[in-house]
DSSP file (Angstrom, degrees, kcal/mol; ACC not computed):
  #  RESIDUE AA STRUCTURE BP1 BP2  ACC     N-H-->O    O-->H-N    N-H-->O    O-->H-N    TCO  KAPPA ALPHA  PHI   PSI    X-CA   Y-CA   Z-CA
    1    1 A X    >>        0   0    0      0, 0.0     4,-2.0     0, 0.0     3,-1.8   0.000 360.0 360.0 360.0 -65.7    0.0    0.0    0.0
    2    2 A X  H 3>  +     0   0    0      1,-0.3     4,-1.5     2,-0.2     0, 0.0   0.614 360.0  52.0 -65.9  10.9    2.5    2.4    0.4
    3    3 A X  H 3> S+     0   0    0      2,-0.2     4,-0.7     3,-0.1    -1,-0.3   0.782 108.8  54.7 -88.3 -47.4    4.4    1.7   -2.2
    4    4 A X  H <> S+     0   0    0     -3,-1.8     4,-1.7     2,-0.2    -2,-0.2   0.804 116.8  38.5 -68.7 -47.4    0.8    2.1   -3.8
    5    5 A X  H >X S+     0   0    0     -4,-2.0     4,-1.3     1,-0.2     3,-0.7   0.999 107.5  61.6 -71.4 -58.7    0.5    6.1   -2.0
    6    6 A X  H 3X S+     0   0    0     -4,-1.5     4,-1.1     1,-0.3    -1,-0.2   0.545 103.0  42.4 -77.6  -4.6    3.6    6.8   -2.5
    7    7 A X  H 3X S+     0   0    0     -4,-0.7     4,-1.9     1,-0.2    -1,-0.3   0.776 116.7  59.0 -98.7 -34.6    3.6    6.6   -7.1
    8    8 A X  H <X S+     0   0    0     -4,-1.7     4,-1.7    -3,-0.7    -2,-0.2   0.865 105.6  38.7 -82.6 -17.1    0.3    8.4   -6.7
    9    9 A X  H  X S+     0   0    0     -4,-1.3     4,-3.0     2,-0.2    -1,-0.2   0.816 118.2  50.1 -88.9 -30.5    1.6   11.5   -4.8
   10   10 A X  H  X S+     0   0    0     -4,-1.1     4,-3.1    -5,-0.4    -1,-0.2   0.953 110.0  49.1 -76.8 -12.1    4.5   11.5   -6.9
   11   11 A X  H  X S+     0   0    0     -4,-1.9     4,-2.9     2,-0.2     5,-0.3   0.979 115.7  46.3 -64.8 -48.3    1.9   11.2  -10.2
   12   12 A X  H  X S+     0   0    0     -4,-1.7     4,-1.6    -5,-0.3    -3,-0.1   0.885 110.5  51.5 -67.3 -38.6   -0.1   14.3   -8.6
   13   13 A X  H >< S+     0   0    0     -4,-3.0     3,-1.6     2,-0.2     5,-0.4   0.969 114.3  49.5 -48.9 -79.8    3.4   16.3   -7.9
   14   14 A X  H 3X S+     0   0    0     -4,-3.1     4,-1.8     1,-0.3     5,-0.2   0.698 112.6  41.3 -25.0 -57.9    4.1   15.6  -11.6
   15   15 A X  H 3X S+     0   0    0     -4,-2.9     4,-3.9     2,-0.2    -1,-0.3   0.917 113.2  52.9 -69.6 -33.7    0.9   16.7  -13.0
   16   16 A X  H X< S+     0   0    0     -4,-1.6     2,-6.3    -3,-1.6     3,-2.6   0.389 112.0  44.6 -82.3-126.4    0.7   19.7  -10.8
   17   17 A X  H 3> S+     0   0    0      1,-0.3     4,-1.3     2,-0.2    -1,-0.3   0.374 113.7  55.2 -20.4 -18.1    4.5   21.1  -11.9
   18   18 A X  H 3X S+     0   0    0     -2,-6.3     4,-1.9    -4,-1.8    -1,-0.3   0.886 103.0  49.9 -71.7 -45.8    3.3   20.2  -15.2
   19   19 A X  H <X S+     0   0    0     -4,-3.9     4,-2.2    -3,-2.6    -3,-0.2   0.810 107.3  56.5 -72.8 -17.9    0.2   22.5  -14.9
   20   20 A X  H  > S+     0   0    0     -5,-0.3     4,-0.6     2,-0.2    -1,-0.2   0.964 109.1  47.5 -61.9 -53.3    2.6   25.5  -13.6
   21   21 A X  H  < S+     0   0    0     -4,-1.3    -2,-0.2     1,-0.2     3,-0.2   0.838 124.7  33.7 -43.4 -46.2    4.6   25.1  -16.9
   22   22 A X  H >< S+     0   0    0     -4,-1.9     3,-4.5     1,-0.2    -1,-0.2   0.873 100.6  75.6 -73.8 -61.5    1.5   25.1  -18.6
   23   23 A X  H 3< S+     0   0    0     -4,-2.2    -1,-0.2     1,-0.3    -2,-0.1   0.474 105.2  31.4 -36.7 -37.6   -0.7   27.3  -16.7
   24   24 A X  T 3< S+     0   0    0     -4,-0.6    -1,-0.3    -3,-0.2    -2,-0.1   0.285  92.7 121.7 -52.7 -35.2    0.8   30.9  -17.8
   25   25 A X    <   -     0   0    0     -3,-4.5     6,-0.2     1,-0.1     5,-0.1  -0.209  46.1-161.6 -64.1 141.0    1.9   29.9  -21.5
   26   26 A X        +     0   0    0      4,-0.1     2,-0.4     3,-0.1    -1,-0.1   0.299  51.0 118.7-120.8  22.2    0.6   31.5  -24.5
   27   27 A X  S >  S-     0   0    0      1,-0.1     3,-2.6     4,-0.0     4,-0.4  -0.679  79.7-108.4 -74.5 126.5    1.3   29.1  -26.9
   28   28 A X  T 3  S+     0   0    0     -2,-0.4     4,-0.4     1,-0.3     3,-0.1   0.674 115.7  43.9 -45.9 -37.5   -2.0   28.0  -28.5
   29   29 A X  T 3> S+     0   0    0      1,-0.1     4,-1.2     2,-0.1    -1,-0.3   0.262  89.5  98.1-112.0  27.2   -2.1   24.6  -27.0
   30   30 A X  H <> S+     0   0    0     -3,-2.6     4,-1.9     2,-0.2     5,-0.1   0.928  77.4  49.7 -18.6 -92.2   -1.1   25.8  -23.6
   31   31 A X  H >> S+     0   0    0     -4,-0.4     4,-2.3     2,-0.3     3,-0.6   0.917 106.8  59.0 -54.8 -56.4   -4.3   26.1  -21.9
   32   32 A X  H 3> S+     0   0    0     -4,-0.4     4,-3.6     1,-0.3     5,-0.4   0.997 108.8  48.4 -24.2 -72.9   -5.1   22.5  -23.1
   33   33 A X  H 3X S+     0   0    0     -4,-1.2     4,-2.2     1,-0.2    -2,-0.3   0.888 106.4  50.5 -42.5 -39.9   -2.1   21.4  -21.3
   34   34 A X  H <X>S+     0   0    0     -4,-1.9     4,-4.6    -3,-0.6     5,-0.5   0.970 110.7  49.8 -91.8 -49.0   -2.5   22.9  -18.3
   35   35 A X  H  X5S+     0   0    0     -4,-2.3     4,-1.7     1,-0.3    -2,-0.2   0.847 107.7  51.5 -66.2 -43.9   -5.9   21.6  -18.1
   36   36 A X  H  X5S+     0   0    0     -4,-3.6     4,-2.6    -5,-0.3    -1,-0.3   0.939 111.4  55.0 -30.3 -61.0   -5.0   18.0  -18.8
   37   37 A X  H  X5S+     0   0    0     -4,-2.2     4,-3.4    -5,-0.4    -2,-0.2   0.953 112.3  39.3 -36.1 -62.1   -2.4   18.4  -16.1
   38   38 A X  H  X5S+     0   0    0     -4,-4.6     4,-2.3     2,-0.2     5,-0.3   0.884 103.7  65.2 -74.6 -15.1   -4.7   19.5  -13.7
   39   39 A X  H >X<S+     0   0    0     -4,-1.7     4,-1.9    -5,-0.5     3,-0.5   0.943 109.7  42.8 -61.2 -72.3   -7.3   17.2  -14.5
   40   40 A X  H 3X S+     0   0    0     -4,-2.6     4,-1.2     1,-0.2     5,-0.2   0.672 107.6  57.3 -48.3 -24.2   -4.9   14.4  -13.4
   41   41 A X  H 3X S+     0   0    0     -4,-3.4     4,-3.0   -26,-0.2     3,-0.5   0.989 108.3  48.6 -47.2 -61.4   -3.6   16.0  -10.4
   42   42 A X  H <X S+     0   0    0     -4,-2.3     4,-3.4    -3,-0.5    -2,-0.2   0.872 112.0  46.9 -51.6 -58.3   -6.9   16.1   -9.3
   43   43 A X  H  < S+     0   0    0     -4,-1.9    -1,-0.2    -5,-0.3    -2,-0.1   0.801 115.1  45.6 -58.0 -30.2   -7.5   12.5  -10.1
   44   44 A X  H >X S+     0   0    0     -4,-1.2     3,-5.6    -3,-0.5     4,-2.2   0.888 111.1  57.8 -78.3 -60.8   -4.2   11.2   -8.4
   45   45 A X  H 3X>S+     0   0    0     -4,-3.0     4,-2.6     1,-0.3     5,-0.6   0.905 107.2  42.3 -15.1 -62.6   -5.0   13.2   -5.8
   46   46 A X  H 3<5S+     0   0    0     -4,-3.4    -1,-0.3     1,-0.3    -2,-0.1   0.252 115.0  48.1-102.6  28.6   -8.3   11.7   -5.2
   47   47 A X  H <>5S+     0   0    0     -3,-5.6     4,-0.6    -5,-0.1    -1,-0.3   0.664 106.2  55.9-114.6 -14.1   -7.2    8.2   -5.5
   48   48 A X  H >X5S+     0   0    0     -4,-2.2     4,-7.3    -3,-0.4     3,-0.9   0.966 109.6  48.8 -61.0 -73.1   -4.4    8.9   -3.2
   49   49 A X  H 3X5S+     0   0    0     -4,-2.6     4,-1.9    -5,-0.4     5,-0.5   0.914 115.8  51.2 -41.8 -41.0   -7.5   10.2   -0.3
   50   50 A X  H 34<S+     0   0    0     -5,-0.6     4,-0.5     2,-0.2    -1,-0.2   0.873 109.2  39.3 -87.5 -19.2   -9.1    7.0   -1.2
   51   51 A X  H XX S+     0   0    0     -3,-0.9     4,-1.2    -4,-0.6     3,-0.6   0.877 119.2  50.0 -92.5 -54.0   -6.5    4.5   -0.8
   52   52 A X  H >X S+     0   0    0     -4,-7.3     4,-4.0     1,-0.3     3,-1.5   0.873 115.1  51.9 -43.0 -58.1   -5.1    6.7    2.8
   53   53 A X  H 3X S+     0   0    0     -4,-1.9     4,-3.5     1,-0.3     5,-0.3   0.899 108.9  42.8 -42.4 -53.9   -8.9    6.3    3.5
   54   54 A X  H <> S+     0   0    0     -3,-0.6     4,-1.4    -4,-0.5    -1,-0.3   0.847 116.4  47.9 -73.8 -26.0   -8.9    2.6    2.9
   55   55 A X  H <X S+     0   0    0     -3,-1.5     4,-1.5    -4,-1.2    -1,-0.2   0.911 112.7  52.8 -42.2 -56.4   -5.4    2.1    5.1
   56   56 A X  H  X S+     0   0    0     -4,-4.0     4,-0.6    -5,-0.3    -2,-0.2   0.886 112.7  41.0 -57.5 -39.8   -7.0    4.3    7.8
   57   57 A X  H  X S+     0   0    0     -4,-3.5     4,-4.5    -5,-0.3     6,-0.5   0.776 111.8  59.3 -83.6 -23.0  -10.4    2.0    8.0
   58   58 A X  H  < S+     0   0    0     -4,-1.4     4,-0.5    -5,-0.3    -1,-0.2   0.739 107.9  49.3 -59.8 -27.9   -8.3   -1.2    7.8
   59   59 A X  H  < S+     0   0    0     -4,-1.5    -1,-0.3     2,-0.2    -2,-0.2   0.662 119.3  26.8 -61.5 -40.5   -6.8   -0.2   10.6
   60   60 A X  H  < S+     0   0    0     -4,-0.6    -2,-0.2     1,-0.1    -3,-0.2   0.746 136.0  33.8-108.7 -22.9   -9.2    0.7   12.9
   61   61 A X  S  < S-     0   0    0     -4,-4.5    -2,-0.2     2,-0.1    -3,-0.2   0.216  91.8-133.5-116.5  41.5  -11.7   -1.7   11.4
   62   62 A X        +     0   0    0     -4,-0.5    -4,-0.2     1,-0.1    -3,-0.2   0.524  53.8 148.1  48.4  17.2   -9.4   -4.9   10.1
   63   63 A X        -     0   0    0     -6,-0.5    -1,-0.1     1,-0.1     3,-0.1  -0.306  30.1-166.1 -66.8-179.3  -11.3   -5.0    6.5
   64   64 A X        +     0   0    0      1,-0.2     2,-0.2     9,-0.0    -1,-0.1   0.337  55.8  68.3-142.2  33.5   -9.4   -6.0    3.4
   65   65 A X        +     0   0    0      9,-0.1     2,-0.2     2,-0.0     9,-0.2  -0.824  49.2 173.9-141.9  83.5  -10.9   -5.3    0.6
   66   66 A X  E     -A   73   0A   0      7,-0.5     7,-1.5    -2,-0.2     2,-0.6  -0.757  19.8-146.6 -81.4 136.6  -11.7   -1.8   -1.0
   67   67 A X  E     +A   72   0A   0     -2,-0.2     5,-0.3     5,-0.2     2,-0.2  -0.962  18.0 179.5-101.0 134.6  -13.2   -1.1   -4.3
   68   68 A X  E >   -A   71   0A   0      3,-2.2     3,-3.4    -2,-0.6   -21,-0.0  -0.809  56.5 -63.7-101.0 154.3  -11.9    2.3   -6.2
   69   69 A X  T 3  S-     0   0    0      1,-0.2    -1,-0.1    -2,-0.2     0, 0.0  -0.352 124.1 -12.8 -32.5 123.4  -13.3    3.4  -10.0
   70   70 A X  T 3  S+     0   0    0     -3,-0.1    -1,-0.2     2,-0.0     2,-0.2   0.569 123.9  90.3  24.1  48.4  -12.0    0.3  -12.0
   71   71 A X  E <   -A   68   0A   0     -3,-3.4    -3,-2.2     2,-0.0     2,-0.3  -0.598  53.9-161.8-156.6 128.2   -9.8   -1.0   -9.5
   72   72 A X  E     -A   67   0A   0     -5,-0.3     2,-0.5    -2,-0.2    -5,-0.2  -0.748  15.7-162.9 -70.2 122.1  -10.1   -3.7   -6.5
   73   73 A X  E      A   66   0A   0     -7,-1.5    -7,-0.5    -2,-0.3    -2,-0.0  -0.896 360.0 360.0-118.6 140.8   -7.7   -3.6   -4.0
   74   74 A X              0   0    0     -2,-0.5    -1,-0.1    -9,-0.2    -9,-0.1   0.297 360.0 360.0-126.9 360.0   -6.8   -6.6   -1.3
């Protein structure tokens, strides 16, 4: 599992220092970029919150089994 947190915070870092390159640029496909970027922060981000979530409740309530959008986790 951490092994699991820890490639999703560094995907969310990515995308977010990607969406600063982007975010500013006035190159026509810029704003595209940036928005891709942040769309995928957002999304590592909130798979990140959902696997800590699922650590935190295994922990206090022993389950072992979570489901996320298209992925099952044991």
């Amino acid at each position: 599992m951490n092994e699991q947190m820890e490639r999703l915070k560094e995907r969310a870092e990515w995308h977010q220092e990607e969406f600063g390159k982007y975010q500013n640029d006035d190159r026509p496909y810029a704003q595209g970029a940036a928005q891709y970027h942040l769309e995928k922060a957002q999304e590592a981000w909130n798979d990140y919150g959902r696997l800590k979530a699922y650590v935190e409740t295994t922990e206090r309530w022993n389950t072992d089994v979570i489901s996320l959008p298209g992925r099952v986790l044991k």
